[in-house]
C-alpha positions in Angstrom: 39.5 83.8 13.2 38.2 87.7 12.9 36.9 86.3 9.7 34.8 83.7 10.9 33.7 86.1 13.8 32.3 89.2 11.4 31.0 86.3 9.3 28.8 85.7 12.2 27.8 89.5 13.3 26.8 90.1 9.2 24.8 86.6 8.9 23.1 86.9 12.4 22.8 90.9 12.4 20.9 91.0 8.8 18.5 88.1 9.4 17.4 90.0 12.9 18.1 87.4 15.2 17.7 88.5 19.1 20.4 86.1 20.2 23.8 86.0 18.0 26.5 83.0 19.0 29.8 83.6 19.4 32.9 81.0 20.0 34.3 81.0 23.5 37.5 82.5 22.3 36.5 85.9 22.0 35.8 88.3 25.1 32.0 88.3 25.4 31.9 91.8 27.1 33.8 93.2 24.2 31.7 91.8 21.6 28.6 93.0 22.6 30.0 96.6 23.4 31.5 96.2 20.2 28.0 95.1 18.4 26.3 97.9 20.9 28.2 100.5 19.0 28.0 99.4 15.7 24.2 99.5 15.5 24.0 102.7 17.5 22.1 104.3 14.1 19.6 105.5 13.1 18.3 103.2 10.9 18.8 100.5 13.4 14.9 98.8 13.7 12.9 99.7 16.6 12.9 97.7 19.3 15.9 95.8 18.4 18.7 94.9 21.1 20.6 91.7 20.3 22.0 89.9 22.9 25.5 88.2 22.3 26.3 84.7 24.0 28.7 82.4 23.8 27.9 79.3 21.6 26.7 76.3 23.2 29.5 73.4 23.6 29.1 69.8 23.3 31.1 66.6 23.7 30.5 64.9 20.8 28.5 67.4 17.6 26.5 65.7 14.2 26.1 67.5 11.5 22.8 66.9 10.4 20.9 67.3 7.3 17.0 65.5 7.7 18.4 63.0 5.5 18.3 59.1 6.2 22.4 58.9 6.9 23.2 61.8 9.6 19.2 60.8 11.6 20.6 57.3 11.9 24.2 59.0 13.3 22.3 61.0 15.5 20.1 58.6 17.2 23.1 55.9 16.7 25.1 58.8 19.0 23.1 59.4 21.6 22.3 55.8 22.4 26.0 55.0 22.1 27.0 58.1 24.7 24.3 58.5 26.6 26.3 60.4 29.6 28.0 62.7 27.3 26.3 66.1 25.6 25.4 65.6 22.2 24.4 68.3 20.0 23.1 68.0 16.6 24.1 71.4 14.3 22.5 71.9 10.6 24.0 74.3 8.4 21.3 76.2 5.9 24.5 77.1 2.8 22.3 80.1 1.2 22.0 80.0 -2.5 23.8 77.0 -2.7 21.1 74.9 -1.2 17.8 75.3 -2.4 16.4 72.4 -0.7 17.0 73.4 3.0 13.6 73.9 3.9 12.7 70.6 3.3 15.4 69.7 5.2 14.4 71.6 8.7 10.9 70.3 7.6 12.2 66.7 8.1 14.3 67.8 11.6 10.9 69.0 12.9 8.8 66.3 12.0 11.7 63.5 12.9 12.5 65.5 16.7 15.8 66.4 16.2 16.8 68.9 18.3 19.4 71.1 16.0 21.1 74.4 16.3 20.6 76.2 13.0 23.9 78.2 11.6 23.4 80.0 8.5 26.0 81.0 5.9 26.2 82.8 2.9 27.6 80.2 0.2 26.6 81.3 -3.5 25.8 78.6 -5.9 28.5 77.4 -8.1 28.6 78.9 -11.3 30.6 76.0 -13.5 29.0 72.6 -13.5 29.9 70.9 -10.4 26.2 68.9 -10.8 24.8 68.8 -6.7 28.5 69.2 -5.4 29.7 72.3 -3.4 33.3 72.9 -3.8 34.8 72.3 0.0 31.6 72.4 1.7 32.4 69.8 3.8 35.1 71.2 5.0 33.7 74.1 6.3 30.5 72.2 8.2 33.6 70.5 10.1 35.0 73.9 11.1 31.5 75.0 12.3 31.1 71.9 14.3 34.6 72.2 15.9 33.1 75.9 17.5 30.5 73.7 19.1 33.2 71.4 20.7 34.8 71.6 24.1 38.6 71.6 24.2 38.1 68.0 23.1 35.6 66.0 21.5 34.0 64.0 18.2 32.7 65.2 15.3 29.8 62.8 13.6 29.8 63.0 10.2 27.3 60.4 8.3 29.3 59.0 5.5 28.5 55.2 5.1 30.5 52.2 3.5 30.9 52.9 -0.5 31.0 57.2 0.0 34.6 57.0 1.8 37.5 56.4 -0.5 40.8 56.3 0.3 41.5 59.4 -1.1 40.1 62.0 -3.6 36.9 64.5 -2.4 36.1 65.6 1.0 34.5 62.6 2.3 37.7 60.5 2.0 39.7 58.9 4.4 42.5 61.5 3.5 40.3 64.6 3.7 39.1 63.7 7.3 43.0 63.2 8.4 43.9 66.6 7.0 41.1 68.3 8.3 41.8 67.0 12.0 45.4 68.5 11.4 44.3 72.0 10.6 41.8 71.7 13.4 43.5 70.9 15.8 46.7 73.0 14.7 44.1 76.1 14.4 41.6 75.5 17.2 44.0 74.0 19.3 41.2 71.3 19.6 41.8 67.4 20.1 39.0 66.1 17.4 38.0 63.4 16.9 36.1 62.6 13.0 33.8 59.7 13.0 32.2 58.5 10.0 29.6 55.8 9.0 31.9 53.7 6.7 31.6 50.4 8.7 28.4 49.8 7.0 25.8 50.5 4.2 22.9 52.6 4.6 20.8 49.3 4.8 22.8 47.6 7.2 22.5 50.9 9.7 18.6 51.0 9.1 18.8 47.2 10.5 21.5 48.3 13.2 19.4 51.3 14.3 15.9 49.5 14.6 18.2 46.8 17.3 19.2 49.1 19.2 15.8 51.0 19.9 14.0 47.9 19.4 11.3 48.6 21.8 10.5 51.8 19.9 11.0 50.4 16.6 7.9 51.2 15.1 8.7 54.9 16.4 11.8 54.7 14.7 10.8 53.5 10.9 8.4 56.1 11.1 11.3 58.7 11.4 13.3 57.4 9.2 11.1 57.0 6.7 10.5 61.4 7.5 14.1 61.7 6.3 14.8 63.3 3.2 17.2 62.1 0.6 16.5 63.7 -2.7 17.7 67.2 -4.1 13.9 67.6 -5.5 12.3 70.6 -3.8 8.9 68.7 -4.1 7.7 67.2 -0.9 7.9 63.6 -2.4 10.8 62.1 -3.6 10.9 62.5 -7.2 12.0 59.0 -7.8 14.5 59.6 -10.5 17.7 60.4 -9.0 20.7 58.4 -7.6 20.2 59.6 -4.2 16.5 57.9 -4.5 17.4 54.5 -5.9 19.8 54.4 -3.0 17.2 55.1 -0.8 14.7 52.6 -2.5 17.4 49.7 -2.4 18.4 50.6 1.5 14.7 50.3 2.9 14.1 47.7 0.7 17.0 45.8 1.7 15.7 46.2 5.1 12.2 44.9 4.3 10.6 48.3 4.9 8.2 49.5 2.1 8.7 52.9 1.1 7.4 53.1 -2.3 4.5 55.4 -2.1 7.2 58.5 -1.3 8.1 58.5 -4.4 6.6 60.7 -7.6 7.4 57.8 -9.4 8.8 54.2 -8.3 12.7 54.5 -8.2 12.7 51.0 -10.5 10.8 52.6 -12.9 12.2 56.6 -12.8 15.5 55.1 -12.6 15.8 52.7 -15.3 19.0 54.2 -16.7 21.1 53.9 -13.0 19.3 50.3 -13.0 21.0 49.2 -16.3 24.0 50.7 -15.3 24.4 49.3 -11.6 23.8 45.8 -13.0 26.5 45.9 -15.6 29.4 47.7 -13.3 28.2 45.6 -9.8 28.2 42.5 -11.9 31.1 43.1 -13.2 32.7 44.3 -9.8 31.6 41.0 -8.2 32.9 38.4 -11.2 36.2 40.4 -11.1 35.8 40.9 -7.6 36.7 44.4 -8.1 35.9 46.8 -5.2 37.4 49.6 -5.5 34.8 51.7 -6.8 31.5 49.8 -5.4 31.8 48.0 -1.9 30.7 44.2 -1.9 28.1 44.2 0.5 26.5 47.4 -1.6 27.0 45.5 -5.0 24.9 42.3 -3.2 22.3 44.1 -1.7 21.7 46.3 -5.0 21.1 43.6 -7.3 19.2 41.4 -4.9 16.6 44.4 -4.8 16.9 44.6 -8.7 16.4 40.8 -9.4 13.5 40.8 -6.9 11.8 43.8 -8.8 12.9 41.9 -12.3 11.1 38.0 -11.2 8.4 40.2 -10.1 7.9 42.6 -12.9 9.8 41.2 -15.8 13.7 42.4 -17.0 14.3 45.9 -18.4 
C-alpha cells in the first residue's frame, strides 16, 4: 500500500499539481504534514503549496479510454444507475501510451467527465505489438481506490474480447482480480464487462436508450477514438479500425470519411483473412475463437462492400 501511496506523491509532486489524491486509508493530516516537510527546500518552486485530499469515491467507476467501447459503458452506466454516483477515471500509462492525447482529446469533445491519474509505465522493450504486460490489471486496482467499501467496476470488453481464460480480459483474470481486491482492499467489487454483445449491437442498444438524443449520441460516438495512429484520423489500416468500420456499419451509420484511407481498402489483408477463418468458423460452427454474431455481422459488411465494389 506504501507503494502505491509514494507512487502518487512522486507522479503528482513532479508534474506540479496543486491538488494530489490520496485513498481514504491513509491519515490525511499526516500526509500532508508529511508532504509539508518533504518539500520544505530550497529548491522547492515559488509559490508552490499542494494541498493533499482524499480521492473522490464513487459507487460504481469506468475506466475510460475516448474509445467507442468504454463511451458506450459510460453512458450505458449512468442511464442504467441513474441514483447512484458514477465516476469515469482514465489512466494516461507514460511512455507506454503514446496516443493518450488523443484520447483526452476525444473525452473533451465527447463530455465525459473523467478524473485523470497518471503513471509512470515504460514501453515494453520485447515485442508485445500494442499489448502492455498486466496493464489491465493495474487500471482495476486504480479504480478500486475510487470505490466506496463496495461497488462496480465498468470495464468495456464486448462479446469476442472475453475468453474463458488466457490474458487479462478473460473471464478468469476478472475472477482473480476480484479475489485480490477484495482480499487486499477489503473491498466487495463488483467487475462488469460488455461481453453480452458486440460493439455493433451496443451502438444499436445505446442509440434506444437515449433515443430522443440520438442524433446527440452518433455524433459522440462517432468522436471516439479507436486506432493506436497518433494522427487525428483514423489511419484505416489497422484491426482496431476494420472493427470499427464493420460496427458502425453494421449499425447503418456512415463513418467512412474518418479514415486516412477506407478500412476495406487499407485493410485488405484482415479482409482476406476474416473471410477465410469466419467462414470457416460458421460451416464448422466453430466459436471458440470468433463469436457468431461477430462472424455474421463481419461478412455481411464485407459482401455488401464486395456486390458493391467487386471481390478482392
Amino acid at each position: 500500500m506504501l507503494r502505491g501511496l509514494a507512487q502518487t506523491l512522486i507522479n503528482n509532486l513532479c508534474l506540479g499539481r496543486d491538488e494530489i489524491s490520496v485513498p481514504r486509508w491513509v491519515d490525511l493530516s499526516e500526509v500532508q504534514s508529511f508532504v509539508d516537510n518533504m518539500i520544505n527546500i530550497k529548491e522547492r518552486p515559488e509559490g508552490y503549496y499542494p494541498r493533499v485530499r482524499y480521492k473522490e469515491q464513487f459507487d460504481i467507476v469506468v475506466l475510460v479510454s475516448g474509445g467507442l467501447d468504454s463511451t458506450i459503458a459510460y453512458f450505458l452506466t449512468k442511464k442504467k444507475y441513474p441514483n447512484l454516483r458514477v465516476g469515469a477515471i482514465y489512466v494516461k500509462l507514460g511512455e507506454a501510451c503514446s496516443y493518450s492525447e488523443k484520447e483526452l482529446e476525444a473525452l473533451e469533445q465527447i463530455g465525459i467527465p473523467y478524473v485523470l491519474e497518471e503513471v509512470f509505465v515504460p514501453k515494453p522493450s520485447l515485442e508485445w505489438e500494442h499489448i502492455v504486460p498486466s496493464r489491465n490489471f493495474l487500471l482495476l486496482v486504480i479504480a478500486s481506490e475510487y470505490l466506496r467499501q463496495e461497488g462496480r467496476i465498468i470495464f468495456s470488453s464486448v462479446s469476442g474480447e472475453v475468453p474463458r481464460e488466457g490474458g487479462d480480459k478473460s473471464l478468469r483474470f476478472y475472477s482473480q482480480a476480484k479475489r485480490l481486491l477484495e482480499r487486499v482492499e477489503g473491498k466487495q467489487v463488483v467487475i462488469e464487462t460488455l461481453k453480452d454483445h458486440t460493439k455493433a449491437e451496443w451502438i444499436e442498444i445505446i442509440l434506444d436508450m437515449y433515443s430522443d438524443e440520438r442524433e446527440e449520441m452518433i455524433e459522440k460516438l462517432k468522436q471516439t477514438v479507436s486506432c493506436f495512429s497518433t494522427s487525428q484520423k483514423h489511419c484505416g489500416t489497422c484491426r482496431a479500425c476494420f472493427r470499427r468500420f464493420v460496427a458502425f456499419e453494421t449499425a447503418g451509420i456512415d463513418v467512412s470519411d474518418m479514415f486516412e484511407v477506407h478500412p476495406m481498402i487499407g485493410c485488405r489483408r484482415f479482409v482476406q483473412e476474416y473471410k477465410k477463418r469466419m467462414g470457416e468458423a460458421l460451416e464448422r460452427n466453430d466459436f471458440s475463437y470468433f463469436t457468431k454474431e461477430r462472424c455474421i455481422q463481419t461478412l455481411q459488411v464485407i459482401r455488401k462492400w464486395e456486390e458493391t465494389w467487386g471481390s478482392f
